[in-house]
C-alpha positions in Angstrom: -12.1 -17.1 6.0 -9.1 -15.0 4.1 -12.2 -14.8 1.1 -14.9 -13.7 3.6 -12.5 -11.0 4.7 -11.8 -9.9 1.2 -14.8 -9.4 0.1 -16.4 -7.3 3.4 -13.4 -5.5 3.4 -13.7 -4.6 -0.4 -17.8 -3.9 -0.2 -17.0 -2.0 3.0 -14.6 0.5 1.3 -12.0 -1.5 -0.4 -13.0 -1.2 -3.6 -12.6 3.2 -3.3 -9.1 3.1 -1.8 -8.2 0.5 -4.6 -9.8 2.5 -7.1 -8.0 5.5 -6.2 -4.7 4.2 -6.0 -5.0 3.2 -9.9 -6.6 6.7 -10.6 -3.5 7.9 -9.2 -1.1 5.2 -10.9 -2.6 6.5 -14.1 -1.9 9.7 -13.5 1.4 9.6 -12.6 2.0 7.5 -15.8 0.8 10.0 -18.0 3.1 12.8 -15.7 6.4 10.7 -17.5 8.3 12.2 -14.6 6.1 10.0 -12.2 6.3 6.5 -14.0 8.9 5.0 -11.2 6.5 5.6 -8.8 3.3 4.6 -11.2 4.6 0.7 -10.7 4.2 1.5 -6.9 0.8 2.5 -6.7 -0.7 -0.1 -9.2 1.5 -2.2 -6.5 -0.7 -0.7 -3.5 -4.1 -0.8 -5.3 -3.8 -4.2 -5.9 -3.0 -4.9 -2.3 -5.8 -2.2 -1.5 -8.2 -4.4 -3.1 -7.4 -7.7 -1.1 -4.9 -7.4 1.5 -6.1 -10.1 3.7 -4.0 -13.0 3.9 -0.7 -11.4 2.1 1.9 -9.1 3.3 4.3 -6.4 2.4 8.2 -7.3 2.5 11.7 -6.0 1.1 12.0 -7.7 -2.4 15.5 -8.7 -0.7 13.7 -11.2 1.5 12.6 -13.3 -1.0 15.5 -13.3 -3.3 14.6 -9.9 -5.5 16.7 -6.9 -6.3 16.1 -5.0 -3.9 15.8 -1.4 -5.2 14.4 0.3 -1.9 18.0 0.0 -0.2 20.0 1.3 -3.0 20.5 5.3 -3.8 18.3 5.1 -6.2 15.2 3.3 -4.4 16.3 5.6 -1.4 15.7 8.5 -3.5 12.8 7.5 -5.3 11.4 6.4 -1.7 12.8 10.2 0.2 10.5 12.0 -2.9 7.5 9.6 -2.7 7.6 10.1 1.4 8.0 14.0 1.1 5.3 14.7 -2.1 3.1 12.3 -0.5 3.8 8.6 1.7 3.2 10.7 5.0 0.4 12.0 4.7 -1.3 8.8 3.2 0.5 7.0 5.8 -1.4 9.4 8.3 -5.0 8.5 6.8 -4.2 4.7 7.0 -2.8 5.3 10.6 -5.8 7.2 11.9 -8.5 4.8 9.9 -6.6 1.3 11.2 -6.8 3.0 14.9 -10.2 4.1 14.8 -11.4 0.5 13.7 -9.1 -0.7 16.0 -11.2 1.3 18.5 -13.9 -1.1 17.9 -13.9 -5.3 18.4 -15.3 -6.0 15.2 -13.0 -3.5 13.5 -9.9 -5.3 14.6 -8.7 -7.2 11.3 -9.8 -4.4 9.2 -7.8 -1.9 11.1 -4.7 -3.8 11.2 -5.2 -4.1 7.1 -5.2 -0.1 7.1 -1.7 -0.7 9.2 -0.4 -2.5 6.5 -1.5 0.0 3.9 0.5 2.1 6.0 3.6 0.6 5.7 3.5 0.3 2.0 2.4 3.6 1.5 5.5 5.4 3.3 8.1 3.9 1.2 6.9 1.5 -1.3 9.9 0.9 -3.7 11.4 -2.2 -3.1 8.7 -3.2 -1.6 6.0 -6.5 -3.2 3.2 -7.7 -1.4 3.1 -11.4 -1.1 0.8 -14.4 -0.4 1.0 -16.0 3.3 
């Protein structure tokens, strides 16, 4: 089922948000300044791609370093929410309601929830399998 998913979810728009999150990767790469967050956003398009049947958690809950708590993390994550988690946090928020909205749109709308939660503050964060 978790492959059925997948693959509606990436014909059905999947494959843009991916795509653009590794545009944006790539650009922030090139930037220098932006490489800490490049990591991140190669990190959400990959999860953009296929989020069914994995999750988003605090590298600390699986035994990482846990980055996201530290000074550093929290500032990395204070300048990714400020030049840009909010308002992608917004669009994932208003798509995952919207689909919500509808029966069918369910699963696929708590997928854009998900997207939400990574996209606010996404170091220290890793998306694993459940």
């Amino acid at each position: 089922m978790r492959l059925i998913m997948n693959i509606l979810w990436f014909i059905l728009g999947g494959w843009i948000s991916g795509s653009l999150w590794i545009i944006a990767g790539i650009i922030l790469a090139i930037t220098i300044i932006g490489l800490p967050w490049a990591n991140a956003a190669f990190r959400i398009a990959d999860f953009s791609y296929r989020p069914f049947g994995r999750q988003v958690v605090s590298r600390s809950e699986f035994g990482g370093a846990d980055l996201g708590t530290g000074g550093v993390g929290l500032g990395l994550n204070l300048i990714w929410f400020i030049f840009g988690g909010w308002y992608l946090a917004i669009n994932h928020i208003i798509l995952g309601v919207g689909l919500c909205v509808t029966v069918v749109g369910i699963p696929f709308g708590l997928q854009h929830l998900k997207l939400a939660v990574i996209s606010l503050a996404p170091i220290g964060k890793s998306v694993v399998e459940i």
